[in-house]
N, C-alpha and C positions, 0 to 999 in steps of 0.2 A: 739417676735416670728417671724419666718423665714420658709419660705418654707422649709426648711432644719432644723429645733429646733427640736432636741430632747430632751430635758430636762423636764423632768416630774416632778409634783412635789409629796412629799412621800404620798402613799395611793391612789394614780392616777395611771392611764394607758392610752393610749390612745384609745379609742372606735374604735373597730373590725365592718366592715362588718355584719358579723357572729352573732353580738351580738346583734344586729340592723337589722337581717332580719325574728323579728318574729311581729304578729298582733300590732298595737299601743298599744291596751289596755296591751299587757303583758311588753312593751320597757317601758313604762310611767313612770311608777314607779322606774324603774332602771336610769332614768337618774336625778332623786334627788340627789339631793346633788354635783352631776357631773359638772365639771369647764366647759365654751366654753369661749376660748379665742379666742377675732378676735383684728387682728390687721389691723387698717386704714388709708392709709398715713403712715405706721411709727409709729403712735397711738395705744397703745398698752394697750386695756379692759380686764379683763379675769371677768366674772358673776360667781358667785356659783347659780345651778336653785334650785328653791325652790318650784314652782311649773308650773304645769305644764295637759296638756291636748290630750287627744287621740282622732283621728276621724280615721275609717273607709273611705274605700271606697265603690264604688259599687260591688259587689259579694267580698269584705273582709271578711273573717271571717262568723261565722250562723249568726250575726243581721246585716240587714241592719242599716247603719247610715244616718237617715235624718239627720244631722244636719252638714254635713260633705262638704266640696267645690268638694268631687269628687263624689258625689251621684246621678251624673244623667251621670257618668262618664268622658274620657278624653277630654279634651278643649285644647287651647292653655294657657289658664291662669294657668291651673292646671297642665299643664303635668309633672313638676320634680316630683310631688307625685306618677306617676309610674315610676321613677327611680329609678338608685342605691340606695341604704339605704344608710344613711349618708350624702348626701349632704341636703344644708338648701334649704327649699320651704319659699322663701322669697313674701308673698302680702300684696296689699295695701287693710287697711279699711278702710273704708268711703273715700276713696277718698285724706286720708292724711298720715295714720299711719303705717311704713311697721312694719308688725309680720314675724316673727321667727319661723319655722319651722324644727324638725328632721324629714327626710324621713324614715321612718322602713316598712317593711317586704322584700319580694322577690321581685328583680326589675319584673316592669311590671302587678306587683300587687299593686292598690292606696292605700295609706296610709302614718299618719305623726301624730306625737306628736308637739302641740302647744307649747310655752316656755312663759307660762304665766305671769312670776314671777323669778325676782335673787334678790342676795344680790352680788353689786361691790365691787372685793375683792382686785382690782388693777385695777390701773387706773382712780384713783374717781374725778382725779381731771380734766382727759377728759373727763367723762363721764360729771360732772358738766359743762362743757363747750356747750357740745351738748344740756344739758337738764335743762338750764337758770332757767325753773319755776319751777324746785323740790324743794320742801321746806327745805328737810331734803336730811340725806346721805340714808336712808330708802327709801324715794319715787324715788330714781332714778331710777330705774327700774322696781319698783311694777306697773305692768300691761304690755301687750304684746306690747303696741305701743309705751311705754314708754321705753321698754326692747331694743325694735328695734333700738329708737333713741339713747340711751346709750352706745350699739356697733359699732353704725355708720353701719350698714350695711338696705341697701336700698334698696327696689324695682324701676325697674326694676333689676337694674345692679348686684345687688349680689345673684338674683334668683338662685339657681343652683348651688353654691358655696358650694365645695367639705369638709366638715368638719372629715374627717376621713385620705384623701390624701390629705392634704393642700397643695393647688394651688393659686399662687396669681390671683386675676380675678377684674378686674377693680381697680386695689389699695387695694385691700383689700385679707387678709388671716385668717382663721379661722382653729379652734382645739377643738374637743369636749375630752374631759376627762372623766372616769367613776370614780366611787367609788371603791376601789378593794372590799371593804365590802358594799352590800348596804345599803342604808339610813334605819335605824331600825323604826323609827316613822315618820311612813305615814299614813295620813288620804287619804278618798276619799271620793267623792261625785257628784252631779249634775255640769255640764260643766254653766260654768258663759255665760249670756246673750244669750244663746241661744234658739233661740224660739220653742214653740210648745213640743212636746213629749222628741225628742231632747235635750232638757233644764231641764228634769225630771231626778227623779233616775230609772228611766226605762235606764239612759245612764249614771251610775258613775262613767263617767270617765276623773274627775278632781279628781287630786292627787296634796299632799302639805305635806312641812313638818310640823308637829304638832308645834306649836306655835313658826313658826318664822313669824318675824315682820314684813317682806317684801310682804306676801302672800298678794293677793288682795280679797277684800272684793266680798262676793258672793251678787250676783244680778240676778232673773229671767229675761228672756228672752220675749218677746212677743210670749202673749198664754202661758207661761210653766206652771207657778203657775193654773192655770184653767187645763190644761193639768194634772197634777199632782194629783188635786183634785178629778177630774176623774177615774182618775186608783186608790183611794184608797177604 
């Protein structure tokens, strides 16, 4: 792929603006099953998502999202999340892991679907190069820091990197794809590892294909499972 590729592949299109400028919670789902190809160097991943995660911002949408990076609003660390839709909001967790981010709703409005979760459908053999300790062709991308490493795309430098008008930006080019059908079997549920209320089905909004292999295994958050208890 090329700042210039148009070659789709059958049942794909390439993701609109438009299609990507409504709340996370309603994009989430829509991008199952949807290819992001990023090419790195020359290196060339394309992921099918399998699952995947919606946060809010601050005044997004009726429910505030605690559990969201933009819920006490704009920062310098957060600010692509009120951007265009479609560019990726690329940070680091803990200090080592960059995650993968779609920007959706109206620019200026916070908001972005996490990319939890792929299965590598090309390129397995750089994605195996970046991600030495994956045991299987399965774990190369199950989980978001894992995802990250797999496409080679990096924070800082590919924060903000345009997935809809593919620009190259530090070496690298990326291409989201949608389903022309959407993905038929989707589960949802409480967003993994996140603490407190946030991490409850007070907020179901982790989405996944129904039994594929690659999804990452759910874990509460600090405080959720207590949280959780509570509101029943």
């Amino acid at each position: 792929m090329s700042a210039g590729d148009d070659v789709v592949s059958p049942g794909f299109h390439p993701a609109t603006r438009e299609e990507l400028a409504h709340l996370p919670v309603q994009v989430a789902p829509r991008l199952l099953g949807g290819l992001l190809e990023v090419v790195v160097d020359g290196a060339r991943v394309v992921a099918r998502l399998t699952e995947v995660e919606a946060y809010h911002g601050r005044d997004t949408g009726d429910l505030p999202d605690p559990g969201s990076h933009a819920r006490m609003g704009q920062t310098a660390r957060n600010a692509t999340m009120w951007g265009e839709p479609g560019h990726l909001y690329v940070y680091l967790s803990h200090g080592i892991h960059s995650c993968v981010n779609v920007v959706c709703g109206p620019s200026g409005v916070a908001g972005g679907v996490l990319l939890r979760a792929a299965e590598i459908v090309e390129g397995a053999d750089v994605a195996h190069g970046r991600r030495a300790a994956a045991r299987t062709h399965r774990d190369l991308a199950r989980g978001p820091g894992r995802l990250g490493e797999a496409l080679g795309l990096r924070h800082p430098v590919h924060d903000g990197i345009d997935a809809v008008a593919p620009v190259e930006r530090d070496g690298a080019v990326a291409r989201l794809l949608l389903r022309d059908v959407p993905e038929p079997d989707v589960l949802t549920g409480p967003r993994v590892g996140v603490a407190g209320i946030a991490g409850t089905d007070a907020f179901p909004w982790r989405f996944w294909i129904a039994g594929d292999p690659t999804v990452s295994p759910f874990r509460w958050g600090r405080g959720a499972a207590e949280a959780a208890l509570r509101g029943r």
